[in-house]
C-alpha angles and dihedrals in degrees: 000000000000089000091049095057094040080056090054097044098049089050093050088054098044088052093043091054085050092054099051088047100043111112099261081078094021087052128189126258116245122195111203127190113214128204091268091048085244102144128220121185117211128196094227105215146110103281111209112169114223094255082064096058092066092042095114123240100239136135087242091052100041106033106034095152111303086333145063116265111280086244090067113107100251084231085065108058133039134199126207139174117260108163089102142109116343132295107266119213109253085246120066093168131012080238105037119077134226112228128209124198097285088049094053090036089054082038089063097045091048085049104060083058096041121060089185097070125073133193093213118194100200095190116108119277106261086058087055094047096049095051124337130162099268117258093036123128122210133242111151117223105254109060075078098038090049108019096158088066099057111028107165100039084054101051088043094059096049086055083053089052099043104262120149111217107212134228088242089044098271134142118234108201102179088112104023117137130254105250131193106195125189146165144179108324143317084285092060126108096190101082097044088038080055087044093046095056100047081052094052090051087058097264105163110256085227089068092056128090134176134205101186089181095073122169093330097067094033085062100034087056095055099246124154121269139192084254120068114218112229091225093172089058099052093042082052097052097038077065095046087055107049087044087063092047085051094047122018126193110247 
């Protein structure tokens, strides 16, 4: 019995020490060229602060209402809207995967190696410069929904993924890229409306991927952005405002 439960111990721990260890912690490096060529290099990873970690898991701390309990450390929890678009199927095509935040996280490390595979935000520009996943690059949705529209930027963005436009108007996809696309949320059209229109052109549904998360999940887990979260500020002014609701000026 006592060897049973050594066995067990020693599993647990081993499993335990994998875990803390695995690359969603560890992280992986990301090296991204701005507009001015300027470079910035990111450790790619869930970020969890160490007064998180002793947050307990309990129904009171993490589903007060709409919202985490008011003892949470405002560095350890996130809101965001989600009364938006429409809920999309987990599956977009019988050949293209859904990929979850390990997927996307082994995606990037694979990436800095691999020329031939892109992290694509398909959101407009002014959504990717606010916040993206670093190392992605950005081609809104709609150069490929509505590609008469905008020709050149369309036919632009195939030569970027490796798309051969053909003299009888064609695609050639023998050397066309591995791309993983995403958007907003679970509840946004514009990456499948990006992915439904490569697919419409012929793009082999291999070379799709599909995080249906976005920028949502990517958040909610705790995982690192192009945009830094003043955490000191908000704590400071989550105290500012329960002190007015204690004590209100007359």
């Amino acid at each position: 019995m006592f060897l049973r439960s050594l066995i067990i111990f020693l599993l647990l721990s081993i499993f335990s020490s994998a875990v803390n260890k695995s690359m969603e912690y560890v992280g992986v490096e990301v090296v991204t060229q701005h507009s001015n060529k300027a470079k910035k290099r990111y450790i790619v990873k869930r970020n969890i602060p160490k007064e998180c970690k002793d947050v307990p898991i309990t129904n009171d701390m993490f589903w007060t209402g709409n919202f985490a309990n008011k003892a949470v450390p405002e560095r350890c929890k996130s809101t965001y809207v989600h009364t938006k678009g429409k809920l999309l199927s987990i599956k977009l095509d019988i050949d293209l995967e859904t990929f979850g935040e390990l997927e996307v996280l082994r995606f990037l490390k694979e990436m800095q190696s691999d020329k031939n595979l892109l992290l694509i935000d398909s959101r407009l520009e002014k959504w990717y410069k606010y916040r993206t996943i670093p190392g992605a690059i950005n081609m809104p949705f709609i150069y490929f929904r509505d590609k008469e529209s905008y020709e050149f930027h369309f036919e632009y963005a195939l030569q970027y993924l490796g798309v051969v436009i053909e003299k009888d108007g064609g695609y050639a996809f023998e050397n066309a890229k591995t791309l993983v696309i995403f958007c907003n949320g679970p509840w946004c059209s514009q990456s499948p409306s990006m992915i439904f229109a490569l697919l419409k052109i012929g793009y082999p549904a291999e070379k799709l991927k599909w995080y249906r998360g976005g920028m949502q999940d990517w958040l909610g887990a705790g995982m690192t952005s192009t945009r830094e979260v003043d955490f000191e500020a908000l704590e400071k002014e989550s105290i500012k405002k329960s002190l007015n609701k204690e004590h209100p000026e007359k």
